[in-house]
C-alpha positions in Angstrom: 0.0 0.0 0.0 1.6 3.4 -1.3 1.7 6.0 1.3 2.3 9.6 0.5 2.7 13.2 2.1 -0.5 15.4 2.8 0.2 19.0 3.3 -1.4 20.1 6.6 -2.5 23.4 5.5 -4.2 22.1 2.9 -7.2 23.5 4.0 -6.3 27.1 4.5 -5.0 27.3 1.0 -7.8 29.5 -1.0 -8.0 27.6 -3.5 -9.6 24.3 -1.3 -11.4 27.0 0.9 -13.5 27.9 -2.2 -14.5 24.5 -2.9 -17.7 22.8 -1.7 -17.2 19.4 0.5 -17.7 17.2 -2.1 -15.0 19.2 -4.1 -12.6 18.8 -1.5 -12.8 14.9 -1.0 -12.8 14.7 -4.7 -9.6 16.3 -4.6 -8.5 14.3 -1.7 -9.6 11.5 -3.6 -7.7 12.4 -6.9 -4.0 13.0 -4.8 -5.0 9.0 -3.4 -5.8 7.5 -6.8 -3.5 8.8 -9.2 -0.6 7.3 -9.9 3.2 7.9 -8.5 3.6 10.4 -11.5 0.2 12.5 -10.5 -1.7 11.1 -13.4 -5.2 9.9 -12.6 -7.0 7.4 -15.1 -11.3 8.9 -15.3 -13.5 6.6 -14.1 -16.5 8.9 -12.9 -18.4 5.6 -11.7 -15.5 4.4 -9.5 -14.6 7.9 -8.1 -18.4 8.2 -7.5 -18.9 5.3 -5.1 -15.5 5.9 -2.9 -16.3 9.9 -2.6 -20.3 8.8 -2.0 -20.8 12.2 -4.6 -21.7 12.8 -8.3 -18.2 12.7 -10.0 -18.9 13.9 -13.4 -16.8 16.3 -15.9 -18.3 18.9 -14.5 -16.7 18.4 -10.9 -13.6 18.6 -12.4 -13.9 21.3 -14.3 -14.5 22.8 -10.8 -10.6 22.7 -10.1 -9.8 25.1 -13.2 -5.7 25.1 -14.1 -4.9 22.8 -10.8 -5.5 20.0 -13.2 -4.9 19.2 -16.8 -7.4 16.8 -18.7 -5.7 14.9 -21.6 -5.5 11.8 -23.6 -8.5 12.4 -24.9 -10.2 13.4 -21.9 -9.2 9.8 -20.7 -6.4 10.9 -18.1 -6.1 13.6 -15.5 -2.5 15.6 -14.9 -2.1 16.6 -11.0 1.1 19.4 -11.3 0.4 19.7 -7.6 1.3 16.2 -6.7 4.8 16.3 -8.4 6.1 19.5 -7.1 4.4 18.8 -3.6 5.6 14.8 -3.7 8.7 15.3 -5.4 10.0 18.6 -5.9 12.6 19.7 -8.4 12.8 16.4 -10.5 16.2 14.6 -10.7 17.1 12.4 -12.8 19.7 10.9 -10.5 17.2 10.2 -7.5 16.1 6.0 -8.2 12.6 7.1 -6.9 12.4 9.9 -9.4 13.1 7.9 -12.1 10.0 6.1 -12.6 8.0 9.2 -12.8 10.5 11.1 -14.9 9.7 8.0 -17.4 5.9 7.9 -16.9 5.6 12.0 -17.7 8.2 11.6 -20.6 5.3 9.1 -22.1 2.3 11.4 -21.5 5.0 14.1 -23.1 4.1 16.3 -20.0 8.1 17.6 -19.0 10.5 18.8 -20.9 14.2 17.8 -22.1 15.3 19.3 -18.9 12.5 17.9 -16.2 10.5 20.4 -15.9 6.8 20.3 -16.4 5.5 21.5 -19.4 2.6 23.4 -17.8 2.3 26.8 -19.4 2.8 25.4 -22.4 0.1 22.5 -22.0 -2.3 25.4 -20.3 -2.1 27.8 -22.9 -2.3 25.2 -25.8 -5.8 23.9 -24.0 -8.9 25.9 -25.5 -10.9 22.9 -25.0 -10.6 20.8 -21.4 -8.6 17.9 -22.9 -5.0 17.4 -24.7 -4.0 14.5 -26.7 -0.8 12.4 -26.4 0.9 14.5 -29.3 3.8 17.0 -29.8 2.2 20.2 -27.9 4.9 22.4 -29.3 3.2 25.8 -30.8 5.4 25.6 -34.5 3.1 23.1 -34.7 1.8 23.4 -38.9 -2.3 24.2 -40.1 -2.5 20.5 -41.5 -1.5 18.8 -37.2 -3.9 21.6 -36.0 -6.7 20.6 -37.9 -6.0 17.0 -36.9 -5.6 17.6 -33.6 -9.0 19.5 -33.2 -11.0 17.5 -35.5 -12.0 14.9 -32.3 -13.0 17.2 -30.4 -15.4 19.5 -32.8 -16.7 15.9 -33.0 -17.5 15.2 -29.4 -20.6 15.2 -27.8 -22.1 17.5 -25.7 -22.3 17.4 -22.2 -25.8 17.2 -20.7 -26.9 19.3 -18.2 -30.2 18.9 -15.9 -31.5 21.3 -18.7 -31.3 18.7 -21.1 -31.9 15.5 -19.0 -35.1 15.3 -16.6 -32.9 12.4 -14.9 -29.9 14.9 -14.5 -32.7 17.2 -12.8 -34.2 14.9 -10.8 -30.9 13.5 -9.5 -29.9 17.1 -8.3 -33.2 17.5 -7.0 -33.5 14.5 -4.8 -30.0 15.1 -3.3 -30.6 18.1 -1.7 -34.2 16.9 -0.8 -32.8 14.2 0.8 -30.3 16.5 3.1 -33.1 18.8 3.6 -35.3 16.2 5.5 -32.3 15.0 7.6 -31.3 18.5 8.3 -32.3 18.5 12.2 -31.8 22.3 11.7 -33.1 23.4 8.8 -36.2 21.4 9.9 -35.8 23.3 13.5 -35.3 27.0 11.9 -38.8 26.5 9.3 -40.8 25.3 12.1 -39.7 28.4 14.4 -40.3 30.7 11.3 -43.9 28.8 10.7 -45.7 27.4 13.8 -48.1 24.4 13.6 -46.8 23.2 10.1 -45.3 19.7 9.5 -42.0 20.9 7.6 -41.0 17.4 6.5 -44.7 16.8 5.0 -44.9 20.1 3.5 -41.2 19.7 1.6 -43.1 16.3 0.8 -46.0 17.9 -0.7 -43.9 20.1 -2.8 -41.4 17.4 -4.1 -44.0 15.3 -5.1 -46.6 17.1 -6.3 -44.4 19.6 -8.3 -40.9 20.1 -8.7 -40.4 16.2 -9.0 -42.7 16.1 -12.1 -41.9 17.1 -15.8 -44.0 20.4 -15.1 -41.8 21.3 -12.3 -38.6 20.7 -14.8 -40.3 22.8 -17.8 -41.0 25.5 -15.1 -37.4 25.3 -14.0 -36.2 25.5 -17.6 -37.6 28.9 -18.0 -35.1 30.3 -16.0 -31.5 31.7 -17.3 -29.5 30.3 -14.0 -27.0 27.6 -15.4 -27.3 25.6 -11.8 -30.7 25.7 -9.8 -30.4 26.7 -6.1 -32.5 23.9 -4.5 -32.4 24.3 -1.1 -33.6 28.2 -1.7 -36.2 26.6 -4.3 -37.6 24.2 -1.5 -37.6 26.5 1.4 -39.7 29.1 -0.6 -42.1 26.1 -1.5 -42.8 25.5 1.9 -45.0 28.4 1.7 -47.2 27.3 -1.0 -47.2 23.8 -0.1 -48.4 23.9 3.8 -49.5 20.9 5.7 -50.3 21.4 9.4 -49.7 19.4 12.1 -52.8 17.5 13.0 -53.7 17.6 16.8 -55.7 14.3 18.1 -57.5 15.7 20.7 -61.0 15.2 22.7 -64.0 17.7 23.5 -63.8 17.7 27.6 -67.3 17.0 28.1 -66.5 13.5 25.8 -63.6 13.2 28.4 -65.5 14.0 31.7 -68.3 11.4 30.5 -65.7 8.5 30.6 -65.3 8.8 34.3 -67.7 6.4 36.2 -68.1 9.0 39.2 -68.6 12.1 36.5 -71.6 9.9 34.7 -73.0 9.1 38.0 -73.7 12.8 39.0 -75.1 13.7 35.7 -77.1 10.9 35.5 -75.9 9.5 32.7 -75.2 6.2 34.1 -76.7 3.3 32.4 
């Protein structure tokens, strides 16, 4: 089992600060699984189940020039993990030479070990590389070649184009909402006598779960939807109270023998 160094203040740098949790263990995650030369192989279902978040393109996009997506969009480059794991590269050093030999594949260091990182940043107008020459003398006739797989790729989906997509995101944060002791504690302050969880339940369900709730959604311009705001203000429009079993005293005063005796309504 490899073991490796972990900075300490890795969470005061402002760069992790920024990021959401499941950012951050997806980060963690990456430093784990990639291999002793920083290079991480994409498997979104794999990094999925160990992080217990969507991993998707889009997460990683999140982490802007810390990474560099190439091969394709097969492979992940993690600059960070050299210079933090290694150093200054040496050719000399038996435990550099493996990964001086792995990044000399990938074509991701130069002649004299050092990362090729400007160059592979500034060469990137789309989010992957491929395993070719990135040098910039490159001619018209490579260019073309080089672009032509990507022009050619699809999409990627968004919940605006995939009611799954928008129901996934929806029933995560529905889910955290109704575990939330918190949240759940804060609505029922700001609306007495209502049954949060049921009225969340009622607008799920009858609403923003269905097609018409997605359609409705789509309308807007916002590129991510805020749910937990979107749920909250449903609560409103979507109230269940809390129902009270209770008796009418005189019902209650007529069960007591003595009580039915004085009235005379003993049988």
């Amino acid at each position: 089992m490899a073991k490796r160094f972990i900075d300490s203040n890795l969470f005061k740098k402002n760069f992790i600060r920024g990021l959401k949790a499941p950012s951050k263990l997806l980060w963690i995650y990456l430093f784990c699984d990639c291999d002793n030369s920083g290079v991480w192989e994409i498997d979104y279902e794999i990094a999925s189940i160990f992080t217990g978040a969507k991993v998707d393109l889009k997460e990683l996009e999140k982490f802007n020039d810390k990474i560099i997506i190439f091969d394709n969009g097969k492979k992940v480059f993690i600059p960070d993990f050299i210079s933090f794991q290694y150093g200054e590269l040496n050719p000399n050093n038996p435990a550099h030479k493996g990964v001086i030999k792995e990044l000399s594949k990938y074509q991701l260091i130069d002649d004299n070990f050092n990362l090729k990182i400007k160059e592979l940043q500034s060469s990137l107008k789309a989010p992957y590389i491929g395993a070719k020459d990135m040098d910039m003398d490159m001619d018209m006739d490579s260019l073309e070649k080089f672009e032509k797989p990507f022009l050619k790729s699809e999409p990627i989906k968004t919940w605006r184009d995939d009611f799954d997509i928008y129901k996934s995101e929806l029933n995560e944060v529905y889910k955290q909402l109704l575990i939330d002791s918190k949240f759940i504690s804060q609505q029922e302050k700001f609306h007495p006598g209502l049954d949060i969880s049921l009225s969340l339940e009622k607008a799920y369900t009858n609403f923003w779960s269905t097609e018409a709730g997605w359609k409705h959604k789509k309308k807007s311009r916002s590129n991510e939807i805020d749910w937990k705001s979107t749920l909250t203000k449903a609560i409103d429009m979507n109230k269940v109270y809390k129902q009270r079993f209770t008796e009418q005293p005189k019902q209650r005063e007529f069960q007591r023998p003595e009580l039915r005796k004085l009235t005379g309504n003993e049988t």
